[in-house]
C-alpha positions in Angstrom: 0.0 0.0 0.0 2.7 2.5 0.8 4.7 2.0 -2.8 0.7 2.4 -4.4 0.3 5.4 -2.1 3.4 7.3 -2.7 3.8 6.6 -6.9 -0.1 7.7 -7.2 -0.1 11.0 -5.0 3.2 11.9 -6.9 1.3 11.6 -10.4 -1.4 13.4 -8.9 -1.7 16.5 -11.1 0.5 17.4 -14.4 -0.1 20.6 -16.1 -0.1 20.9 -19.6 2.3 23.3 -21.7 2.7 22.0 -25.2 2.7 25.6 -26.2 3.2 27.5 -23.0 3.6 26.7 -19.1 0.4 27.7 -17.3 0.0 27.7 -13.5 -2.5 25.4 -12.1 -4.7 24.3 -8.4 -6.4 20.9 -8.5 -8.1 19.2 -6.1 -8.5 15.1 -6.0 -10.0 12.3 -3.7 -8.4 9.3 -3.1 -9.6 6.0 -2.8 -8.4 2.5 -1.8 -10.5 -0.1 -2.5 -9.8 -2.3 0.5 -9.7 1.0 3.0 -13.4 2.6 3.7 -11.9 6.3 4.3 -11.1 8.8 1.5 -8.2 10.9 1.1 -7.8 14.0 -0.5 -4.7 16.1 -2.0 -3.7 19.3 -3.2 -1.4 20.5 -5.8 -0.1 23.5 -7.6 2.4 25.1 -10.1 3.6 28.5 -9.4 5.8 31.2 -11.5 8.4 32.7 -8.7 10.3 35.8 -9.3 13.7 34.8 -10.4 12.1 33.0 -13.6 11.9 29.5 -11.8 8.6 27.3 -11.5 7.9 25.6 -9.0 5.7 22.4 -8.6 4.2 21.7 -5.4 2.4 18.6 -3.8 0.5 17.8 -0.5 -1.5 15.0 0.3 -2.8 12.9 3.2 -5.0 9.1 3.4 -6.1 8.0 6.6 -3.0 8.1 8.8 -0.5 9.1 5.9 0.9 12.1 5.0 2.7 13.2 1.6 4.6 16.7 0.5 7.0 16.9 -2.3 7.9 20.1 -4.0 10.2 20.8 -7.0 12.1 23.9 -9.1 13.1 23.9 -12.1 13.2 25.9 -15.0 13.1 26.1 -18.8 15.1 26.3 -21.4 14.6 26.2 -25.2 12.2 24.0 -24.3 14.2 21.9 -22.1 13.5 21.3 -18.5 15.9 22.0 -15.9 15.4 21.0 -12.5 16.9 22.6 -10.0 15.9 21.6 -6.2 13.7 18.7 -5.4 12.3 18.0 -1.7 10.1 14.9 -0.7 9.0 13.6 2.5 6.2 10.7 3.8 5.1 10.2 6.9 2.8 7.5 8.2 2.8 4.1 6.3 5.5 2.4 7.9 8.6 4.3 8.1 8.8 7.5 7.4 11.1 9.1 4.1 13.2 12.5 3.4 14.5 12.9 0.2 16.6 16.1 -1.1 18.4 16.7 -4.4 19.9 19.5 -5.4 20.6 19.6 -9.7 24.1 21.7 -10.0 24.3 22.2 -13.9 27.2 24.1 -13.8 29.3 21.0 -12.4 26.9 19.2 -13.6 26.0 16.9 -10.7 23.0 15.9 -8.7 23.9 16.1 -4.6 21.8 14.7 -2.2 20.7 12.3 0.1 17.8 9.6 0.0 16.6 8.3 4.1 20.5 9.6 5.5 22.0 8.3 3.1 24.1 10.6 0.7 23.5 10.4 -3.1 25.7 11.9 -5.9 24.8 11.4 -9.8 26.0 12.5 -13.1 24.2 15.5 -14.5 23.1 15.7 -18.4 20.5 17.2 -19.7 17.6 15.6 -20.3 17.5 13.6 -16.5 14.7 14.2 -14.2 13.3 14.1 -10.8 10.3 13.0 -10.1 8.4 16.0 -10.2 9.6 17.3 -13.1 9.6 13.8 -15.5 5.7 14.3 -15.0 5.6 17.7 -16.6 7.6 16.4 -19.9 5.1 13.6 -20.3 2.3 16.1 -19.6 4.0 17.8 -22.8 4.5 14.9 -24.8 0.9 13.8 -24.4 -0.2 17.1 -25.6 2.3 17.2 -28.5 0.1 13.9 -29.6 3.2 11.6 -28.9 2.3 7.7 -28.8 5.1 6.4 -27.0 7.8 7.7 -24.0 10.3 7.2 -22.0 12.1 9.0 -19.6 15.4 9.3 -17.3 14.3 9.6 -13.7 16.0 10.5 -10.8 14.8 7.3 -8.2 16.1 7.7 -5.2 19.8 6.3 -5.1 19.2 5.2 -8.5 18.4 6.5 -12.3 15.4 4.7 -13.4 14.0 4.5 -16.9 10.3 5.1 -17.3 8.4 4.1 -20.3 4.7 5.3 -21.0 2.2 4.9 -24.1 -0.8 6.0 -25.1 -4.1 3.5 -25.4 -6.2 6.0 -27.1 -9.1 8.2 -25.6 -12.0 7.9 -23.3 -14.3 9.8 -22.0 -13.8 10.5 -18.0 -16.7 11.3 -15.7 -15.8 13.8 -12.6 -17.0 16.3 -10.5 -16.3 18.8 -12.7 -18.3 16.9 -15.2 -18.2 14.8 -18.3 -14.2 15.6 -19.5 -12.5 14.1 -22.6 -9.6 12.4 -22.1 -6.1 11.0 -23.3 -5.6 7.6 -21.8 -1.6 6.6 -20.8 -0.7 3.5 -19.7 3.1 3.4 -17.7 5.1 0.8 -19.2 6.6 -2.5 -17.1 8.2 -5.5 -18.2 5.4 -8.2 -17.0 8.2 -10.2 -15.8 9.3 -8.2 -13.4 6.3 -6.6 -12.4 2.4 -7.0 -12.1 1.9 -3.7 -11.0 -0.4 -1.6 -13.7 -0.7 2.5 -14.1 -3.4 4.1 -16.0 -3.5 7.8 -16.3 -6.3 10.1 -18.0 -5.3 13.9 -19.3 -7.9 16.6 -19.7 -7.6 17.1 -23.6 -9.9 20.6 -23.2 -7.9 21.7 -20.1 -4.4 22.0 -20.6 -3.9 18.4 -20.4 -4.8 18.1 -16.6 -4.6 14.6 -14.9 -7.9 14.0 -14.4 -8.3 10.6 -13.2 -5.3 7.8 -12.2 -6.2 4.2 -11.5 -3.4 1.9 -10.1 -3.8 -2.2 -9.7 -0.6 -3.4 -7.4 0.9 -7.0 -7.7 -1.1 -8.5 -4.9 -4.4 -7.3 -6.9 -5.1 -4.4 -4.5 -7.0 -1.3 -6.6 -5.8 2.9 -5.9 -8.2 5.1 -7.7 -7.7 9.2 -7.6 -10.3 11.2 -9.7 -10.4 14.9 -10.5 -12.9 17.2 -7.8 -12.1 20.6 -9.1 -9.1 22.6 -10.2 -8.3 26.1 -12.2 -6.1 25.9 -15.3 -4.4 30.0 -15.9 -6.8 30.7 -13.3 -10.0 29.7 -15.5 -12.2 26.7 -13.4 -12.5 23.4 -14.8 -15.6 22.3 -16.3 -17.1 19.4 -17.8 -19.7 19.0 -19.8 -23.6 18.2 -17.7 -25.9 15.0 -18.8 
């Protein structure tokens, strides 16, 4: 439950910016199958003053907590990120990651539960904030198929995605066309399965994420209501 938990509330909300970046609030509920209480999380992406963005994350399920926040900037189009902060309560034990992205020695310095991590730095590698907004843009760019370089913890992890094709997602916000994504694992190594549906109307916003671990335990978060460049989500009524 605590590897569902954390991987779903991270992919909780991903604005869209195949033309431009746009700041965004979105709210969800969360909901475990086998656990009768719902959860609820928050999530935003700000412009700050000194031409960085910032992505930030909080979230919380019956005795868990979740915060993660990132920086980063752009460049030609390129995404840079700069500081990355994460840290779970509840669950089990408890986690602190921090990672700060040095381009001009190119190195990524931090530490993962105590421990101190140190990476190569090239452009292109992300944390786990940030990977979320390039497949946001992808998506939107009408891409079929991605993959991405992910800073994991004390390790670089490759994540693949494709998209299944498009489906019609019902919310609060009302009736909401979507972009359906399914993460990519090798079936040998994994049983876990990731669907994600964007908001092809609104910027691309996640709207709904369904997750299915190994032991056949279900994670659903769906869209309640969010702004997009400060204009309110809105589905269509019945």
């Amino acid at each position: 439950m605590r590897r569902a938990l954390t991987f779903a509330l991270a992919l909780l909300c991903l604005p869209a910016f195949a033309v431009e970046l746009k700041p965004f609030s979105a709210s969800y509920t969360a909901d475990w199958k086998q656990v009768p209480v719902s959860g609820s999380a928050e999530r935003g992406l700000q412009a700050l003053d000194d031409g960085r963005w910032q992505l930030s994350f909080e979230a919380s399920m019956l005795v868990a907590s979740l915060s993660e926040t990132s920086t980063f900037r752009v460049d030609n189009g390129a995404f840079l990120p700069q500081t990355y902060r994460f840290e779970r309560s509840g669950l089990g034990k408890g986690k602190v990651v921090e990672q700060d992205f040095d381009w001009s020695s190119k190195q990524v310095l931090g530490s993962d539960r105590g421990e101190p991590v140190r990476f190569a730095l090239n452009r292109g590698l992300q944390d786990k904030s940030t990977y979320q907004l390039v497949l946001q843009q992808d998506v939107a760019a009408g891409k079929k198929s991605m993959s991405y370089q992910v800073v994991d913890g004390d390790e670089i992890e490759t994540y693949d995605f494709r998209v299944l094709g498009e489906e019609t997602v019902r919310t609060r916000a009302g009736l909401i066309d979507a972009i359906k994504v399914e993460r990519v694992r090798d079936p040998t190594q994994s049983k876990r399965k990731t669907i994600l549906w964007f908001a092809k109307d609104w910027s691309y916003l996640l709207v709904r994420l369904h997750q299915v671990e190994k032991d056949g335990k279900e994670y659903q978060i769906m869209l309640e209501d969010g702004t997009v460049d400060g204009k309110p989500v809105e589905g269509r009524r019945d």
